[in-house]
N, CA, C and O atoms as a printed pandas DataFrame, in Angstrom:
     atom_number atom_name residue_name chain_id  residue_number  x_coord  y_coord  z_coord
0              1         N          UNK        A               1 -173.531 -126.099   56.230
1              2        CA          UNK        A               1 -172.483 -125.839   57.241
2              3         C          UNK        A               1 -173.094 -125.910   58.654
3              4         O          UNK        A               1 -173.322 -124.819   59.175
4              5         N          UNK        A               2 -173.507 -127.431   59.620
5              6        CA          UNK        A               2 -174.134 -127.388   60.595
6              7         C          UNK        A               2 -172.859 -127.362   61.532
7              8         O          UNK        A               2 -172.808 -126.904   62.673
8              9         N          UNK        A               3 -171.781 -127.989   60.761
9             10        CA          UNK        A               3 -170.609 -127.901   62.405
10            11         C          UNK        A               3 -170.124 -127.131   62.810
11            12         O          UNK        A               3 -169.539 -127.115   63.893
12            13         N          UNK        A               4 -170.263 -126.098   61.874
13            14        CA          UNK        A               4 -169.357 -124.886   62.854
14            15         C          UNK        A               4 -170.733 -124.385   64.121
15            16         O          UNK        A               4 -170.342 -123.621   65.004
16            17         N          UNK        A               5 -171.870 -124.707   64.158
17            18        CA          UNK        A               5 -172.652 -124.093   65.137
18            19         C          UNK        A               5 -172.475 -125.366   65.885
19            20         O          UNK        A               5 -171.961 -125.122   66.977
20            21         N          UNK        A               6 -172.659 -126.370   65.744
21            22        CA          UNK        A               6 -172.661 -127.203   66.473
22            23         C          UNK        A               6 -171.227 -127.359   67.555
23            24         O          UNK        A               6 -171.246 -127.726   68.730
24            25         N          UNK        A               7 -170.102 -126.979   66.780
25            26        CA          UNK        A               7 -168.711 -126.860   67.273
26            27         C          UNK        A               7 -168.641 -125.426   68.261
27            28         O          UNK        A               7 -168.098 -125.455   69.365
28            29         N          UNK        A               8 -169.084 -124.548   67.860
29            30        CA          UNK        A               8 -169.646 -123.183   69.168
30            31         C          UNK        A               8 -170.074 -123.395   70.322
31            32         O          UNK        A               8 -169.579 -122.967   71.365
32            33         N          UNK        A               9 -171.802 -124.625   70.105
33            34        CA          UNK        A               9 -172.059 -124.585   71.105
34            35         C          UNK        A               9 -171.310 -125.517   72.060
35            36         O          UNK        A               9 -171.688 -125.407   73.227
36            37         N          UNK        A              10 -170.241 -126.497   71.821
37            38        CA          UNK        A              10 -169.809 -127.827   72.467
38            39         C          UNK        A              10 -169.016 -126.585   73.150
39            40         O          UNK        A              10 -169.108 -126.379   74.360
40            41         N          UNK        A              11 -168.134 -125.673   72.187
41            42        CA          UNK        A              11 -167.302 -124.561   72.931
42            43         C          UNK        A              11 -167.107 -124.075   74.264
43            44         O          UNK        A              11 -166.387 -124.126   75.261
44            45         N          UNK        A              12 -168.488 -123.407   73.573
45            46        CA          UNK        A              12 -169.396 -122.714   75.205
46            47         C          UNK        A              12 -169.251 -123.768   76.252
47            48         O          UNK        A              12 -168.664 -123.605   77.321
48            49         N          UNK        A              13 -169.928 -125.033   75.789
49            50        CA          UNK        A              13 -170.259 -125.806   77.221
50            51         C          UNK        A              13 -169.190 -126.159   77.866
51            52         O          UNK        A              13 -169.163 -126.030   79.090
52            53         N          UNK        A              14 -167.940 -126.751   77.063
53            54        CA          UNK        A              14 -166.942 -126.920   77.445
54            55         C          UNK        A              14 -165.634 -125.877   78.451
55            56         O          UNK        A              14 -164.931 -126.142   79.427
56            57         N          UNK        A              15 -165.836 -124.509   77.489
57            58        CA          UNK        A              15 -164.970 -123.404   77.868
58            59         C          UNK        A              15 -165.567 -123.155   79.491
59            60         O          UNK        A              15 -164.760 -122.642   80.266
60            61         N          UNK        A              16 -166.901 -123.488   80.011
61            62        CA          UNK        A              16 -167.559 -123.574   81.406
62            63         C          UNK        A              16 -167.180 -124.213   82.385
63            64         O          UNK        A              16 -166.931 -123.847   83.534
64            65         N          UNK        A              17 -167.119 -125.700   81.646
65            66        CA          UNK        A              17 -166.922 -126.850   82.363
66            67         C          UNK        A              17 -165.057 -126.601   82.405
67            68         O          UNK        A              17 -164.605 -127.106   83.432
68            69         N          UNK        A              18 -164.499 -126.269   81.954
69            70        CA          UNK        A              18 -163.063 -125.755   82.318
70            71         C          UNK        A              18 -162.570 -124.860   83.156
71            72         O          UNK        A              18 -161.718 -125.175   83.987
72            73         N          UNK        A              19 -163.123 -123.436   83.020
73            74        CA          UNK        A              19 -163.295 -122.958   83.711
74            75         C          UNK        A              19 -163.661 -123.473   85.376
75            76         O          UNK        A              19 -163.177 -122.802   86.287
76            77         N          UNK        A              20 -164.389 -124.488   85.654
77            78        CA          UNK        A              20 -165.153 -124.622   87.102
78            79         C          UNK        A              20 -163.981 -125.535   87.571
79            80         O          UNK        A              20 -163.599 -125.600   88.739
80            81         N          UNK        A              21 -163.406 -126.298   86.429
81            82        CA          UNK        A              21 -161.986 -127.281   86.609
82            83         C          UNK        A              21 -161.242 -126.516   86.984
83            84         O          UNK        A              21 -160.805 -126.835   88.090
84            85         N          UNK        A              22 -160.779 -125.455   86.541
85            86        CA          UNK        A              22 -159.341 -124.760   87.064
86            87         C          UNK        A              22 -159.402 -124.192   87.988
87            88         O          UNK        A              22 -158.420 -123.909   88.675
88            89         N          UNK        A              23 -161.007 -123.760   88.338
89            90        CA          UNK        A              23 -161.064 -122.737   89.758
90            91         C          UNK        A              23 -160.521 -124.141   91.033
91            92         O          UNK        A              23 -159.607 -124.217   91.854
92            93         N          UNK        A              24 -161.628 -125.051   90.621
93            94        CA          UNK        A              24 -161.189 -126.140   91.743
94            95         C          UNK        A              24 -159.753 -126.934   91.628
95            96         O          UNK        A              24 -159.387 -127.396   92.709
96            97         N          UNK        A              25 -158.969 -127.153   90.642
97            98        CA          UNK        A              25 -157.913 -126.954   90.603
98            99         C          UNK        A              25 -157.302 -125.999   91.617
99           100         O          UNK        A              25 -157.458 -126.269   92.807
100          101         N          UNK        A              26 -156.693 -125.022   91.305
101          102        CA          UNK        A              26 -156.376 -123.670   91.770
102          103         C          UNK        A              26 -156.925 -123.630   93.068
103          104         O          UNK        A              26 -156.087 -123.048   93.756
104          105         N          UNK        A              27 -158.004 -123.979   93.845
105          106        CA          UNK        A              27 -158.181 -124.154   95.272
106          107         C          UNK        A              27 -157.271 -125.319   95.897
107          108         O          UNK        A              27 -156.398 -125.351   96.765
108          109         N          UNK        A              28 -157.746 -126.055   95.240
109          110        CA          UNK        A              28 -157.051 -127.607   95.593
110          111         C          UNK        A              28 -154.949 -126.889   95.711
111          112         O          UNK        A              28 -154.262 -126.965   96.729
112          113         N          UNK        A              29 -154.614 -126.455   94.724
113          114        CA          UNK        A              29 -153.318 -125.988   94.982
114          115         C          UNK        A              29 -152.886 -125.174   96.190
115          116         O          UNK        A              29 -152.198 -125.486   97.162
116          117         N          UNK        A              30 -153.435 -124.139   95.878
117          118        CA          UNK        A              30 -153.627 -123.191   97.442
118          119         C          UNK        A              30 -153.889 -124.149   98.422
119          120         O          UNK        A              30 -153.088 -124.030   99.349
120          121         N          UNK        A              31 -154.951 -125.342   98.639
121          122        CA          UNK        A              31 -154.895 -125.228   99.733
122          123         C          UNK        A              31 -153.946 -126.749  100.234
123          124         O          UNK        A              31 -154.109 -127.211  101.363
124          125         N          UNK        A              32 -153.064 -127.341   99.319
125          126        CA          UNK        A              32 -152.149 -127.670   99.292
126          127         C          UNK        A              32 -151.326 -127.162   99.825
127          128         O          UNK        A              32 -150.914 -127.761  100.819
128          129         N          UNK        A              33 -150.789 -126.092   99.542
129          130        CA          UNK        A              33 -149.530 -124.965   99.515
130          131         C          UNK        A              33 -150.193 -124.419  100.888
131          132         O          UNK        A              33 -149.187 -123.762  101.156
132          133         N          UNK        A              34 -150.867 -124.204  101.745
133          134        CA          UNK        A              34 -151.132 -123.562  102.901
134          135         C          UNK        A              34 -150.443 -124.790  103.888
135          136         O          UNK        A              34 -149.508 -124.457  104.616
136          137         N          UNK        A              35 -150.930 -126.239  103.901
137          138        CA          UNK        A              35 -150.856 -126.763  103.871
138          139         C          UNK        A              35 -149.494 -127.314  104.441
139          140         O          UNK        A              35 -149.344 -127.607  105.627
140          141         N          UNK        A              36 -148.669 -127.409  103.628
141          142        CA          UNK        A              36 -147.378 -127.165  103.572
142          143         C          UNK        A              36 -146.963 -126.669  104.511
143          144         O          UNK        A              36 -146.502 -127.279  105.476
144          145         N          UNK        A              37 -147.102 -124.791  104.328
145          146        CA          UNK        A              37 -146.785 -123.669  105.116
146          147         C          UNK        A              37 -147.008 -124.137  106.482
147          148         O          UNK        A              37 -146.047 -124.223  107.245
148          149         N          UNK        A              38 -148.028 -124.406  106.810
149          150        CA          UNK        A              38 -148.021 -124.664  108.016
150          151         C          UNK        A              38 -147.826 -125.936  108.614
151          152         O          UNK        A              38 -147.736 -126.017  109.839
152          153         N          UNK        A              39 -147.757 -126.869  107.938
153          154        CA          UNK        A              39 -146.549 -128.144  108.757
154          155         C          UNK        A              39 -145.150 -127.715  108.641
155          156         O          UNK        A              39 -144.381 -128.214  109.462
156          157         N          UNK        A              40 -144.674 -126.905  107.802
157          158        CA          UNK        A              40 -143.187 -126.591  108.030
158          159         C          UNK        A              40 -142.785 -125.531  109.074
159          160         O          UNK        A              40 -141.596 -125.272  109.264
C-alpha cells in the first residue's frame, strides 16, 4: 500500500499551493472591488 502515502504527501503539497492561490485570489478581488469603489 505505497499510494495512500504517496497520495498524503501530493495532499500536503497541494493543500499549500492552494491555499497561497486563494490568498492571492482574494487580494486580487479586494483589490478589484476597492477599485471600483473608488472610480464610482
Amino acid at each position: 500500500m505505497n499510494k495512500p502515502k504517496h497520495d498524503i504527501s501530493f495532499w500536503t503539497k497541494y493543500k499549500k499551493f492552494a491555499t497561497t492561490e486563494i490568498l492571492m485570489y482574494l487580494i486580487m478581488v479586494i483589490g478589484i472591488g476597492i477599485g471600483i469603489l473608488i472610480l464610482s
